[in-house]
Steps between C-alpha positions, in 0.01 A plus 500: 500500500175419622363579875530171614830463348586866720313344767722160529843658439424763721402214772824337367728805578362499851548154605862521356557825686386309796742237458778694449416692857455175654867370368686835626290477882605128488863600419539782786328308765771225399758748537393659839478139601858383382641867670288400813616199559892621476446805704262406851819265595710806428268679721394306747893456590504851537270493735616246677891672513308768598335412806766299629736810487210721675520196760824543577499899480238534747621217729878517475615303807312134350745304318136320373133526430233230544203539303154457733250320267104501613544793736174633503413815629268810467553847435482710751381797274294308218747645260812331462630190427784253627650378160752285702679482856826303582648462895855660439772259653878470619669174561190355507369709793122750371625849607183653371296506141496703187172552276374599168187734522320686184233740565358859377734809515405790289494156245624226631866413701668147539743497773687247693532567884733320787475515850657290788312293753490786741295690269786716360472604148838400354386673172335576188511492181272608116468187292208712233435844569237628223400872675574841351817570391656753725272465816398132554822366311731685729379234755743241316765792361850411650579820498150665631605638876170548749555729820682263684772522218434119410335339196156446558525159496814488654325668808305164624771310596536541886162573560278312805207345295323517849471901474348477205531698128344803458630770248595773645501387836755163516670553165550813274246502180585605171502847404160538302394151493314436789253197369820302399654571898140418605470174274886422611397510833202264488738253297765539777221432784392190307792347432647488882185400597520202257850430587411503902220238433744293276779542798228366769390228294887374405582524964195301542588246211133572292 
């Protein structure tokens, strides 16, 4: 065979290698696509079971939650976000509201917070907890106990927003995990902050 001939099939081999990647990246994007498309209803109805349990876990007494769309509002601390707040009813009547807040831990914490329109927490609860096992994870452990002999999450509900959150001080921290009680705090701060400002706007009829 002469060089040229070398030359060409080896050109030949390449192109048909090529091809042959191409058909097999075609064929798995295909199949993440087809998988996709049957699993983010799957999961995005988990979500949504989800936070509509967490709803009625943190604010037991509504018999009904009414989304707030276009509620604006800006973080107190720069560092966490409102991912959605509802005004938490009975018969009809707003007894108080119930939020979703994300923000940093030791990672990063979802949780879902209630609190009446006297500025009572009614409660808490861990949607995503992603800290270290065994310290920042105890936060959303059902059977992690604090000082006060109470989950840690399970501690919030009762608490006067107005005295504020402070680990340590207003609620026990977790043993060893004092950024996640720290970035718990901020979250908690936030979030009846938010819900007082939605509150105020829903009385005045904004």
């Amino acid at each position: 065979m002469s060089a040229a001939e070398k030359k060409s099939d080896g050109i030949g081999s390449m192109i048909k290698l090529g091809l042959v990647l191409a058909a097999y990246a075609v064929a798995a994007c295909t199949v993440l696509a087809i998988v996709n498309n049957i699993t983010s209803p799957v999961i995005t109805a988990n979500n949504i079971r989800k936070a509509n349990e967490a709803m009625k876990a943190v604010f037991p007494s509504a018999d009904g939650f009414e989304s707030v769309e276009g509620f604006v509002w800006s973080s107190g601390s720069g560092t966490t976000k409102i991912d959605s707040i509802s005004l938490a009813k009975k018969d009809g009547n707003v007894l108080g509201a119930v939020t979703q807040v994300s923000g940093p831990t030791y990672d990063h914490s979802t949780i879902m917070v209630g609190m009446d329109a006297d500025g009572i927490v009614t409660g808490m609860r861990y949607l995503e907890n992603t800290d270290t096992p065994s310290f920042g994870m105890n936060g959303s452990s059902d059977t992690y106990t604090v000082g006060n002999g109470k989950t840690f999450y399970g501690q919030f509900a009762g608490m006067d927003s107005s005295k504020g959150f402070r680990a340590g001080e207003t609620f026990d921290a977790i043993s060893g995990a004092t950024i996640t009680s720290n970035g718990i705090a901020v979250m908690m701060e936030d979030a009846c902050s938010a819900m007082k400002d939605c509150l105020s706007q829903s009385r005045s009829g904004k």
